[in-house]
C-alpha positions as CSV (number, residue, x, y, z in Angstrom):
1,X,-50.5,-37.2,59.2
2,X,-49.0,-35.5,56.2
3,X,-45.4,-35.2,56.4
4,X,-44.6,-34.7,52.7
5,X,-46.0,-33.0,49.4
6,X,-45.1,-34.1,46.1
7,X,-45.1,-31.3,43.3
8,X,-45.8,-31.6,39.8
9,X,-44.0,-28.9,38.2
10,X,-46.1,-27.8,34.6
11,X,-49.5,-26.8,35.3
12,X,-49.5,-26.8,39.1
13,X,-45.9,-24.3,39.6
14,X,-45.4,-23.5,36.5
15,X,-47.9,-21.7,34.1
16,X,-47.9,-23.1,30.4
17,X,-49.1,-22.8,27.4
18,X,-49.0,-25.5,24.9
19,X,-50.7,-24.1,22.1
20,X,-47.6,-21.2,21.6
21,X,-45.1,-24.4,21.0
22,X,-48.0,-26.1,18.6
23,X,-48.4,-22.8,17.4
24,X,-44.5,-21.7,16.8
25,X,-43.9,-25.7,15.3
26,X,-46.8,-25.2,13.1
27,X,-45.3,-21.9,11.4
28,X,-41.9,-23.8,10.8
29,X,-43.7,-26.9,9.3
30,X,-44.5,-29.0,12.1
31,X,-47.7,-30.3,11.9
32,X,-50.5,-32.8,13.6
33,X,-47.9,-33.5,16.7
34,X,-50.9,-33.9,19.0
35,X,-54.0,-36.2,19.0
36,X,-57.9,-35.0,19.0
37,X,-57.5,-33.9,22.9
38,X,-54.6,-32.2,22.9
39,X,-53.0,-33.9,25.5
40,X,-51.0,-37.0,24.0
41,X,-48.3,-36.5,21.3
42,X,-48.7,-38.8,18.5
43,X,-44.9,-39.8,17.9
44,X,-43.3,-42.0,20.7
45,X,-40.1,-39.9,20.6
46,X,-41.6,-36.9,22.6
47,X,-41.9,-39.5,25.2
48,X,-38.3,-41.2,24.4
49,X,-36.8,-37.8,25.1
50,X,-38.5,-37.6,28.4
51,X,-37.9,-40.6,29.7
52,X,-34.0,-39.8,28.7
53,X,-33.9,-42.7,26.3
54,X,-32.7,-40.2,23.2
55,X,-30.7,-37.5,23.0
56,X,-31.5,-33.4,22.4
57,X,-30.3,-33.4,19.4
58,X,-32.2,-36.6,18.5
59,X,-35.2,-35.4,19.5
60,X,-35.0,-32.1,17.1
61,X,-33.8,-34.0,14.4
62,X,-37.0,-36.3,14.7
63,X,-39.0,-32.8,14.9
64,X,-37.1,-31.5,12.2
65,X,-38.1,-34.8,10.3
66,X,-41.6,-33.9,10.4
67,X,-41.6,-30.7,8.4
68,X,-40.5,-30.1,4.7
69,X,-39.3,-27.1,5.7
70,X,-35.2,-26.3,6.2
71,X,-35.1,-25.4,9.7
72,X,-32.2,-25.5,11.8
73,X,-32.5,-26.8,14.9
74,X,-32.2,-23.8,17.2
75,X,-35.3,-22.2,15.6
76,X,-37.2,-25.9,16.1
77,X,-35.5,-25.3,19.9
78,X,-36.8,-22.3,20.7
79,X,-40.5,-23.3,19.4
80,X,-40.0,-26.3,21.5
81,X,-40.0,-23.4,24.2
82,X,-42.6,-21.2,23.6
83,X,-44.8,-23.4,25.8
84,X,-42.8,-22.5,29.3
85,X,-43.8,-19.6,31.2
86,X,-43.3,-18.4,34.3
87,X,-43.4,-19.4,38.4
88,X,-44.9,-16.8,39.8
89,X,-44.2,-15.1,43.2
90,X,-47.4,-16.3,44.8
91,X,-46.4,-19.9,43.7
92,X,-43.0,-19.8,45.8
93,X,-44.4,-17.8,48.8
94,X,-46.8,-20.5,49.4
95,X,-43.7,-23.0,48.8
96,X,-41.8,-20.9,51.3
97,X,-45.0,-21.2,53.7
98,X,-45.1,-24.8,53.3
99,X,-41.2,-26.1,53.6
100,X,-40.8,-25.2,57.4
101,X,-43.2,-27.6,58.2
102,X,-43.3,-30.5,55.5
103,X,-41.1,-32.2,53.2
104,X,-41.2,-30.6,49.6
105,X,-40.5,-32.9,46.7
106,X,-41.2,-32.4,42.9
107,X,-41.7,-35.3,40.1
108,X,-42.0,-33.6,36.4
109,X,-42.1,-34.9,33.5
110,X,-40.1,-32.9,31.2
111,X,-37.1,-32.9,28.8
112,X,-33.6,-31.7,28.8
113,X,-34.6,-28.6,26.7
114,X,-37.4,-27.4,28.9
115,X,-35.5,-28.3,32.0
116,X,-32.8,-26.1,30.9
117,X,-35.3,-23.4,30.0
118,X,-37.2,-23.2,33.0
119,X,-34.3,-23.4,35.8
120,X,-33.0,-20.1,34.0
121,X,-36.1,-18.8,34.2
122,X,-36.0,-19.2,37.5
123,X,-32.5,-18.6,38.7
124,X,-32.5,-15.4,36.4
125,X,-36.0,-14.1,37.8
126,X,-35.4,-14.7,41.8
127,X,-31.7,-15.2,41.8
128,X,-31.4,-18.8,43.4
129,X,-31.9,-22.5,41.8
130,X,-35.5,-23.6,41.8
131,X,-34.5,-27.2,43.2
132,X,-33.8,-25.3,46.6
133,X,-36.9,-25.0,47.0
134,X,-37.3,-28.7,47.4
135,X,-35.5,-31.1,49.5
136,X,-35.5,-33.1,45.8
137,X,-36.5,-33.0,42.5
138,X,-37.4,-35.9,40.9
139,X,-37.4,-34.9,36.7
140,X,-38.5,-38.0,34.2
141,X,-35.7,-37.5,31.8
142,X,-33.1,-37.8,34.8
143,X,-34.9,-40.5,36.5
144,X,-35.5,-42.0,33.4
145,X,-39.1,-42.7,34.5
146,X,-42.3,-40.8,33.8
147,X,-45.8,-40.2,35.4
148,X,-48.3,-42.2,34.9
149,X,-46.4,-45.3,35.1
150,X,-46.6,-46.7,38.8
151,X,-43.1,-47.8,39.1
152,X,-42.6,-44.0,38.9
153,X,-44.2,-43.1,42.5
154,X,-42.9,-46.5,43.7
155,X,-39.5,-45.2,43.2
156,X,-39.7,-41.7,44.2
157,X,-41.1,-42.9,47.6
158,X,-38.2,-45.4,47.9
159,X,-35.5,-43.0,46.8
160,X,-37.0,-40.1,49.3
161,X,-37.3,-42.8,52.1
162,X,-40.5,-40.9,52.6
163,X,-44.5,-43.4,52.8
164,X,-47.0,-43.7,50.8
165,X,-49.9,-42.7,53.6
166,X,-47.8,-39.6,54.9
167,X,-47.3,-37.8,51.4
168,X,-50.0,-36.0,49.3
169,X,-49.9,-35.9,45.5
170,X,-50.3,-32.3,44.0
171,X,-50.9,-32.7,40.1
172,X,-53.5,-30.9,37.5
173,X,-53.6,-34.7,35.9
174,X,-56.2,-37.0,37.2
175,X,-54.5,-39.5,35.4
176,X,-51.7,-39.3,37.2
177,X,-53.2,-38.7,40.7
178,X,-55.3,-42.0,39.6
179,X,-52.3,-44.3,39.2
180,X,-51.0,-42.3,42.6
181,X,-53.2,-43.0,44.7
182,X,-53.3,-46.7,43.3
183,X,-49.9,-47.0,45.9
184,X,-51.5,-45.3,48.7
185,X,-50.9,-41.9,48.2
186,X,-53.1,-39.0,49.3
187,X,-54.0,-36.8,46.0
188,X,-54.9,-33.3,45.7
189,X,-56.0,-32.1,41.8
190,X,-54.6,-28.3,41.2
191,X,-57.0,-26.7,38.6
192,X,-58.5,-23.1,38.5
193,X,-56.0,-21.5,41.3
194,X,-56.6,-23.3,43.7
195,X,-53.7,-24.3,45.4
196,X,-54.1,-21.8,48.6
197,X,-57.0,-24.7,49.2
198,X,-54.3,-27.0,50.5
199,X,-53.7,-25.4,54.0
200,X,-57.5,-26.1,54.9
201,X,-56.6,-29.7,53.8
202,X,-53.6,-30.2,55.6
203,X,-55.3,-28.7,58.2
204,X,-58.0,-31.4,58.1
205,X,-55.6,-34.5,58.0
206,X,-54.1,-32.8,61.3
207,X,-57.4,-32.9,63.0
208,X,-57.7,-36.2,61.9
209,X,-55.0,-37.5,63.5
């Protein structure tokens, strides 16, 4: 039986929108950051800063590296940004709906800056700390671990005192469900709006068991 959901935050809670930053760093002089896909940065320091290994200020010093432009680095910050949007209220009703009778985690990866940008969101839009919502929130930067990497979920299910076989995995990355699911964990792949479907799953584990 499912006594625990994991959350990724960017994609599954949180809408984003990834070509505004590309967009905003491209109009200061910050080009070619991504590969062919769109989906992997081409500079290991995007994934230094998540995993906590460098600094902020590192991190928009290496941006600022990148362009010929002279850009100080709150204008690079706030096109770092543009990306984050919002949580909406349907998102954290169905959180609400869900905490009474199941543990609620979250693993992100993220950075410092978004971090910062998105629990203000938050806290200034509903007027209480997104972690509360969770009994913890796992962020890569903090943890100093990052998804895919399976030392990632074999941690978070160590530090939550929480198994493998009684959590389900919400993410929008197959990759990460992939490496997930490698350690036992029940996966659930968020795409198109369909996180109401998760009731009727939940529901089916129960009969199950």
């Amino acid at each position: 039986m499912i006594k625990n959901i994991l959350f990724d935050l960017g994609g599954v809670l949180m809408d984003l929108d990834v070509p505004k930053t590309i967009q905003a760093l491209n109009h200061i002089g910050i080009n070619d950051i991504v590969n062919n896909t769109g989906h992997e940065y081409k500079h290991p320091f995007f994934y230094e800063f998540e995993r906590g290994n460098i600094s902020e200020t590192i991190f928009l010093i290496e941006l600022s590296n990148l362009s010929k432009q002279n850009n100080n680095l709150l204008r690079i910050k706030r096109a770092w940004n543009e990306m984050i949007l919002n949580i909406t209220e349907e998102k954290v009703d169905l959180l609400k709906k869900l905490k009474p009778n199941y543990n609620l985690f979250l693993l992100s990866n993220t950075n410092a800056i978004h971090q910062r940008k998105f629990l203000n969101n938050f806290n200034n839009r509903y007027g209480y700390s997104l972690n509360k919502l969770f009994k913890k929130a796992y962020y890569s930067h903090e943890i100093r671990k990052r998804k895919p990497d399976i030392d990632t979920y074999k941690y978070v299910l160590q530090d939550a005192k929480i198994k493998a076989n009684e959590t389900l995995f919400i993410d929008d990355s197959s990759t990460n469900l992939n490496e997930a699911y490698k350690c036992g964990i029940n996966i659930f792949q968020a795409r198109n709006n369909n996180l109401p479907e998760i009731f009727d799953l939940l529901k089916t584990f129960e009969e199950e068991n």
